[in-house]
N, C-alpha and C positions, 0 to 999 in steps of 0.2 A: 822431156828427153825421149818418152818411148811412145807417143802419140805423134809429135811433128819430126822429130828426129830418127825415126823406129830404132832407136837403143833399145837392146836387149841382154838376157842373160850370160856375165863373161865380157861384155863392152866394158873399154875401160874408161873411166872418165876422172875431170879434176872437179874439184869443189873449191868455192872462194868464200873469203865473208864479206868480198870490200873494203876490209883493212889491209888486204895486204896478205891475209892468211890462205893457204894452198894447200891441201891434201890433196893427192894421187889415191885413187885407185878403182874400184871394177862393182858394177850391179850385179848383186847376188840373188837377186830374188824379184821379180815383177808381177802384179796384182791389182784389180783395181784403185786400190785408195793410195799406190806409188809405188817405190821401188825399197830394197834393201841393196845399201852400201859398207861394204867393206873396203877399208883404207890399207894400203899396202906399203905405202910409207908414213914415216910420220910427217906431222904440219910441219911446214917451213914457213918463213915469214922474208918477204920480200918486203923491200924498204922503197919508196919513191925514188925515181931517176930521171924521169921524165919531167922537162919545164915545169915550171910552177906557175901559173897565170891565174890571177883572181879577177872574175866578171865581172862589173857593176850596171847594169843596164836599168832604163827605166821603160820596163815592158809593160807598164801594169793596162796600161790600154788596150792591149793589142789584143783583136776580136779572134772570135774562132779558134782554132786551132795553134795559132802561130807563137804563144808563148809555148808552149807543147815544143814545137818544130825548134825554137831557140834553146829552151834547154838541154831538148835529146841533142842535138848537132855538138852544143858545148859538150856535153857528157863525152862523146866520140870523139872530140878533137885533141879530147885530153886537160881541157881548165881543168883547176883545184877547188875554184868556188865558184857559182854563181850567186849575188846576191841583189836583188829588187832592188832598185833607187827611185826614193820617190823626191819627183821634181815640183817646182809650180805648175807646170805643164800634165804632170803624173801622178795622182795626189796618192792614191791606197791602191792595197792587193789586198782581198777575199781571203781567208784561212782557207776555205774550201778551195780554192783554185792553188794554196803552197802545198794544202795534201795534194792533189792531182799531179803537180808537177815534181812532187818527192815520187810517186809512183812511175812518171818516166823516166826523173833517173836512175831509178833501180833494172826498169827494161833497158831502157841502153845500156846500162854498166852490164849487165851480163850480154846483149849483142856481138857489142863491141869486143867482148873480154877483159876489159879494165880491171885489173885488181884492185885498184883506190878506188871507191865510192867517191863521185863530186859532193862535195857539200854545198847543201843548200839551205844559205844566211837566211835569217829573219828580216825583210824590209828594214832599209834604212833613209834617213835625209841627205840632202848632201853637206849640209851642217857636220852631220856625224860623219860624215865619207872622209872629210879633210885632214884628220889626224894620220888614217892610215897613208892615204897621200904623200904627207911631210914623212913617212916611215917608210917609203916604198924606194926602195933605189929604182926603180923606172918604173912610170905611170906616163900613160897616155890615154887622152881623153878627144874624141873622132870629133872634130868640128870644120864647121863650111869654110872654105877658101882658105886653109894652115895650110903649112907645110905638106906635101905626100908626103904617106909614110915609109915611101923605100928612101926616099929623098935623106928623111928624119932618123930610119937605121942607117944606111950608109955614112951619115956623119958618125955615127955613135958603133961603127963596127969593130972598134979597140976593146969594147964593154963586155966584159966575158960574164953578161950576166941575165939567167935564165929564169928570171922571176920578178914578178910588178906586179900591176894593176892595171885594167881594161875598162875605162869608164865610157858610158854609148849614153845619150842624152834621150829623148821622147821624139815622138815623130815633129811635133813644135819647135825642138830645138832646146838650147837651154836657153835660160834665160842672160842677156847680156854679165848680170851680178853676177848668177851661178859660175857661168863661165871662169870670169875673174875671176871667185874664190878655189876653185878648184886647180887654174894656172898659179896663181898665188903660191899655193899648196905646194907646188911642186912638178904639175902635171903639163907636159909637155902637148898641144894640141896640134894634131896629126891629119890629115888630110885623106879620103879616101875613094877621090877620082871626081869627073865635073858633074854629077848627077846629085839628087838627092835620095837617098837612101833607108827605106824603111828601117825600124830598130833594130830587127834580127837579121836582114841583110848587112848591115854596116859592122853588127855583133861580131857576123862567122866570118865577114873579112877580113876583118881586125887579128880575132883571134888566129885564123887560119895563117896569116898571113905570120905573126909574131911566133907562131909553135916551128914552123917551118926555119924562121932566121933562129928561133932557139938552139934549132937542131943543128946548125949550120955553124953556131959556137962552141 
C-alpha cells in the first residue's frame, strides 16, 4: 500500500479477509515493518451475488507458467472453484505447484478486489467428478465438434439458473469412455469454435463466456 501505491498517513482504505468480510477505514501510522490501521466502522459481511461456477480442468500438464495464467484469469472472472482433474491423459499435480497456485489466488483476489476467495479443490478423477455432475443443475463439458455453446445457451435461455459446473479436458482430449461417463452424468457437451484449443484457452472461454450469459439472467 505505501511502497507501490504511496498510501499514507489519513489514506483511507478497506480491508477484506476473502470471506466476505469488509472493514472500512484509514492508516494511522507508517514505518518500516508496515502500517497502523484504524477501523472506523465496524465489519460488515457481504454474502455472494455473483454466478456461482465451479472449474474442473485438467491442467496438470501445462508447462511454464500457464497453470499460473489459468488460475489468476479464473480468479478475475469470478469462478467459485477451480479444482485439478486428473484424466488418462493428465495423470498427477505436485503439492508444490497447488502451493504456488494457492499463492496466485490470493494475488489476484486482492487485484481484482474480490471479496470471496476462489477456492482451490484438492485434485480429483473423473471417477469422483460424476456425482457432482448428476448434482449440478447445469454442467458443461467443452468437447470437439458438440454443439456451440451460444447455440447450447440459447436453447436453454428460459433457465434462470446461475450456477454449474465447467469441465475442460487435457490438451489430448478425453478419452472416448471419459467423455461418455461424464455426458452420462449429466453433462451437456459444448462446442467452442472450429480450432483446437489449448486447456486454459478453452478454460476462460468457457468461463468468460457462461459468467457474462450469467449476468444477463
Amino acid at each position: 500500500m505505501t511502497k507501490v501505491l504511496r498510501l499514507s498517513v489519513k489514506d483511507r482504505i478497506e480491508l477484506f479477509n476473502g470471506k466476505g468480510g469488509l472493514v472500512e477505514g484509514s492508516i494511522e501510522r507508517v514505518d518500516r515493518t508496515g502500517i497502523d490501521f484504524v477501523a472506523i466502522k465496524d465489519q460488515v459481511v457481504v454474502h455472494p451475488h455473483e454466478p456461482q461456477w465451479d472449474v474442473y480442468a485438467a491442467f496438470s500438464t501445462l508447462k511454464g507458467g500457464r497453470a499460473d495464467w489459468l488460475v489468476e484469469k479464473c480468479t478475475e472472472l469470478g469462478a467459485s472453484s477451480v479444482t485439478p482433474l486428473l484424466t488418462e491423459r493428465s495423470l498427477s499435480i505436485s503439492e508444490n505447484r497447488v502451493d504456488r497456485l494457492q499463492r496466485v489466488i490470493v494475488a489476484a483476489t486482492k487485484q481484482c478486489q474480490r471479496l470471496h476467495e476462489m477456492i482451490l479443490n484438492p485434485p480429483i478423477k473423473v471417477g469422483s467428478l460424476l456425482p457432482n455432475v448428476a448434482q449440478s443443475k447445469l454442467s458443461f463439458v467443452a468437447a470437439a465438434e458438440a454443439t456451440p455453446l451460444i447455440s447450447t445457451l440459447t436453447m436453454t435461455s428460459s433457465t434462470k439458473e446461475s450456477r454449474g459446473s465447467l469441465i475442460i479436458g487435457p490438451e489430448g482430449d478425453f478419452t472416448e469412455q471419459e467423455l461418455k461417463l461424464i455426458t452420462e452424468a449429466g453433462a451437456t457437451a459444448v462446442g467452442l469454435g472450429p480450432h483446437r484449443l489449448r486447456v486454459e484457452t478453452a478454460t476462460i472461454s468457457l468461463l468468460a463466456t457462461l459468467m457474462l450469459w450469467s449476468d444477463s439472467q
